[in-house]
C-alpha positions in Angstrom: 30.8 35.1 134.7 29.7 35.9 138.3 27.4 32.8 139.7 28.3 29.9 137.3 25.7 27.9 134.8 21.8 28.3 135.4 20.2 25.2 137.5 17.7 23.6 136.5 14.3 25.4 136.3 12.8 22.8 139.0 15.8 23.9 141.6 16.1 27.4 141.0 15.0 30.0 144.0 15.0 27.0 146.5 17.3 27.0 149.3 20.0 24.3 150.2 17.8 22.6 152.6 15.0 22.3 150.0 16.9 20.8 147.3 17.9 18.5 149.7 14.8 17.7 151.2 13.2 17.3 147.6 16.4 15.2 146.7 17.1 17.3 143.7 20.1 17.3 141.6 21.8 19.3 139.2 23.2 17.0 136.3 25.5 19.8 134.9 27.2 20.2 138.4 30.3 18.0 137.0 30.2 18.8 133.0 29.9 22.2 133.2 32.6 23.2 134.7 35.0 26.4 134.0 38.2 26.1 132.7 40.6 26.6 135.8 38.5 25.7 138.4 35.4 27.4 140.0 35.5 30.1 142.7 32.4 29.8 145.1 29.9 33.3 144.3 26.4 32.1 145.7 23.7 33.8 143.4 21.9 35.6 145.8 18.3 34.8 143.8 19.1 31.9 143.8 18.7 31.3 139.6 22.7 29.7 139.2 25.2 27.3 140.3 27.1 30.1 142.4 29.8 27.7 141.1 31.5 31.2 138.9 34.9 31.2 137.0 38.0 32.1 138.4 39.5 35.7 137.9 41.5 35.3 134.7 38.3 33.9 132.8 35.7 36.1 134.0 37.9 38.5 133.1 37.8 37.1 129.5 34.1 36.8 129.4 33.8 40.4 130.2 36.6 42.2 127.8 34.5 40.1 125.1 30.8 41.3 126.6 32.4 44.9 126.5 34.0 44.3 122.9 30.6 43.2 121.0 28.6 45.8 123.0 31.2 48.3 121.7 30.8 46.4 117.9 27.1 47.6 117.9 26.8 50.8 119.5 25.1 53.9 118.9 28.2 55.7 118.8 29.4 53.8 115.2 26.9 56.4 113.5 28.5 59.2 115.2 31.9 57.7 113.9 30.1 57.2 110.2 30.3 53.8 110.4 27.5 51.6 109.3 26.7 48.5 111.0 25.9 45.3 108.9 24.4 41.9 109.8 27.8 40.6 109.6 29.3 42.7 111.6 26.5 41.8 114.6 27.4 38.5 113.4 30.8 38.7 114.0 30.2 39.8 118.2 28.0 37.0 118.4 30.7 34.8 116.9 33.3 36.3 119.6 30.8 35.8 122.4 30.9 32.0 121.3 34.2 31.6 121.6 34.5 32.9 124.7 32.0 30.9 126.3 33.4 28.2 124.6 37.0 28.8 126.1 35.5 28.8 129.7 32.9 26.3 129.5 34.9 23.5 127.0 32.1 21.0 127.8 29.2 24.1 127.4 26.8 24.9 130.0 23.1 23.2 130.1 20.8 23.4 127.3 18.4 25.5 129.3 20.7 28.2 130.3 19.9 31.3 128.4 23.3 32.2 127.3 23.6 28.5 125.4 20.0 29.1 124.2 21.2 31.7 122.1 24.4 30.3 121.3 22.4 27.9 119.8 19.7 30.1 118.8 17.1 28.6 120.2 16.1 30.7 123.2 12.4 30.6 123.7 11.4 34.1 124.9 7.7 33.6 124.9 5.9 35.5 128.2 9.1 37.0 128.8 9.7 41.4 128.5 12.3 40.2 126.0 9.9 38.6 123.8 8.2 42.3 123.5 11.3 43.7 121.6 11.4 41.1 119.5 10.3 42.2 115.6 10.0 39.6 113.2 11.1 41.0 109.5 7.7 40.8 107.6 6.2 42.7 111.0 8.3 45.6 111.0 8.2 48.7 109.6 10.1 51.7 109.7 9.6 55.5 111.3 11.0 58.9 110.6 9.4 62.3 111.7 6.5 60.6 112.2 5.9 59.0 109.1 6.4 55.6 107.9 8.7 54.9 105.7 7.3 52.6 102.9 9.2 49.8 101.4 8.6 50.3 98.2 10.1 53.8 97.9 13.8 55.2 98.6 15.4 57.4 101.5 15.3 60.4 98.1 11.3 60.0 98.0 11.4 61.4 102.1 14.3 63.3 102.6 15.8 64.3 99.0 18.4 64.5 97.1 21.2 65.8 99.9 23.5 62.7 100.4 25.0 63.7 103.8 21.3 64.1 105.5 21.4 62.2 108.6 18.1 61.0 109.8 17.1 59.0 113.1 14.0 56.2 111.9 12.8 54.2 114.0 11.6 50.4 114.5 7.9 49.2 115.4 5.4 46.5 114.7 3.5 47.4 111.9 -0.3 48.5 112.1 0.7 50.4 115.5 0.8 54.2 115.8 4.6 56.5 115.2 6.5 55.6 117.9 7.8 58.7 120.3 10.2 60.8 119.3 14.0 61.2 120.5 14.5 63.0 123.3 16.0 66.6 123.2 18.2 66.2 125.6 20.2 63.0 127.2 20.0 62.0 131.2 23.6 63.1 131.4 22.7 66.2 130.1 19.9 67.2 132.6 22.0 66.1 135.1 24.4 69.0 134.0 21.5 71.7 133.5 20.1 71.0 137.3 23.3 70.9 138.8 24.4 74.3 136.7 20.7 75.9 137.9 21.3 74.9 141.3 24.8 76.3 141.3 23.2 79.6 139.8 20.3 79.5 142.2 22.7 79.7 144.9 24.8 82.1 144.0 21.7 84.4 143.6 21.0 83.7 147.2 24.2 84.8 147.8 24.2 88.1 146.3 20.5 88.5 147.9 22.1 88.0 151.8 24.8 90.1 150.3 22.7 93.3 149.6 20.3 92.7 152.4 20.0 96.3 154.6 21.9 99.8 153.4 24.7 100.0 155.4 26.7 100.4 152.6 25.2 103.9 152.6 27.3 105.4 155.4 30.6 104.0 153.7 33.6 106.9 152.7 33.2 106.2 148.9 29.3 106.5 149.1 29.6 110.2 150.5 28.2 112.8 147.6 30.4 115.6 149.3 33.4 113.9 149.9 35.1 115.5 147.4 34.2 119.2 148.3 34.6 117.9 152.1 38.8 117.1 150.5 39.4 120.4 148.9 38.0 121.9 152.6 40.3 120.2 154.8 37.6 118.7 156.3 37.7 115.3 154.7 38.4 113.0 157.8 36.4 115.1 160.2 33.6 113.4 161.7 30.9 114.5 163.0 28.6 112.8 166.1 26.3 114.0 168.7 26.9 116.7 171.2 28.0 115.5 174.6 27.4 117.8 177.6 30.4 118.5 179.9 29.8 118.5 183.3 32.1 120.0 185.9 32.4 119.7 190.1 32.3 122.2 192.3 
């Protein structure tokens, strides 16, 4: 949606004047082509086209990134809503049409997002590849246990049907995987800022109550009550001065 369909892996990170030089060519340059025209968006590492959709249909590829990541996210379990293989289905099924209402003649076979259209990406020696769990490799985790598939949810947690538990995925034969953090980013982002604010404020009253001057003031006076009823309440009282006087 921002720098057009991937090049070809034998042009990408090469500048203009290498591709030229090499007399490269990029055979999708004229079949892959977005719906409305092209806006020019250089891909500043140099892996796409730069050759990105215009406004309206970038805007459509977005709304339907934002919809399926909204389809399968965390937040469904908060809202007691389970997510099914259909329903993942179902984003990647909008994600497709999308592409396919930009990109009416598709983008290259080697560019990842039509890899997995097709579902054939190969994501061997890639980070992506490490995230990967086949289904007969898998098993799952819960309070540091593993969770065998030959008994039920009852067998771990009992008989209490609205017990929510967090498990886990990981390759199986590797140790528990680490537990959920207490507390979120966002969170400790509020406690720091709410210590910092306290910390302050300490500093504050500490400059505050630095010295005792505050021990001469009126309302600190333990006679200034008797000193009232005597009439003497707004006397004060200083060092003699000596008068001098000219003969």
């Amino acid at each position: 949606a921002k720098h057009g369909h991937f090049l070809p892996p034998n042009m990408q990170g090469l500048t203009e004047d290498q591709i030229e030089e090499l007399k490269l060519h990029d055979e999708y340059e004229k079949i892959s082509i977005p719906q409305g025209g092209s806006v020019e968006c250089p891909d500043p590492i140099g892996r796409r086209s730069g050759k990105a959709p215009n406004e309206a249909m970038a805007g459509v590829i977005m709304k339907t990134i934002t919809d399926a990541k909204e389809g399968v996210s965390s937040k469904m379990a908060a809202a007691n809503k389970t997510l099914t293989v259909k329903e993942v289905q179902d984003c990647l099924d909008k994600l497709k049409g999308a592409i396919m209402i930009v990109y009416p003649m598709k983008l290259p076979s080697y560019d990842p997002v039509q890899a997995e259209i097709d579902n054939c990406e190969d994501l061997s020696g890639t980070q992506a590849s490490l995230e990967v769990i086949e289904k007969d490799k898998g098993s799952l985790w819960w309070a540091g246990k593993e969770l065998m598939p030959e008994k039920t949810l009852e067998d771990y947690v009992g008989k209490i049907e609205k017990t929510k538990i967090v498990v886990k995925l990981a390759k199986k034969g590797s140790s528990a995987p680490g537990r959920e953090q207490q507390m979120t980013e966002e969170q400790k982002k509020q406690m720091m800022a709410w210590q910092y604010r306290k910390q302050e404020e300490l500093k504050k009253l500490h400059t505050a109550d630095d010295g005792d001057d505050y021990y001469y003031s009126p309302w600190a006076n333990p006679n200034a009550l008797k000193n009232q009823f005597h009439g003497i309440g707004d006397v004060k009282w200083g060092p003699r001065r000596a008068l001098y006087y000219k003969k």
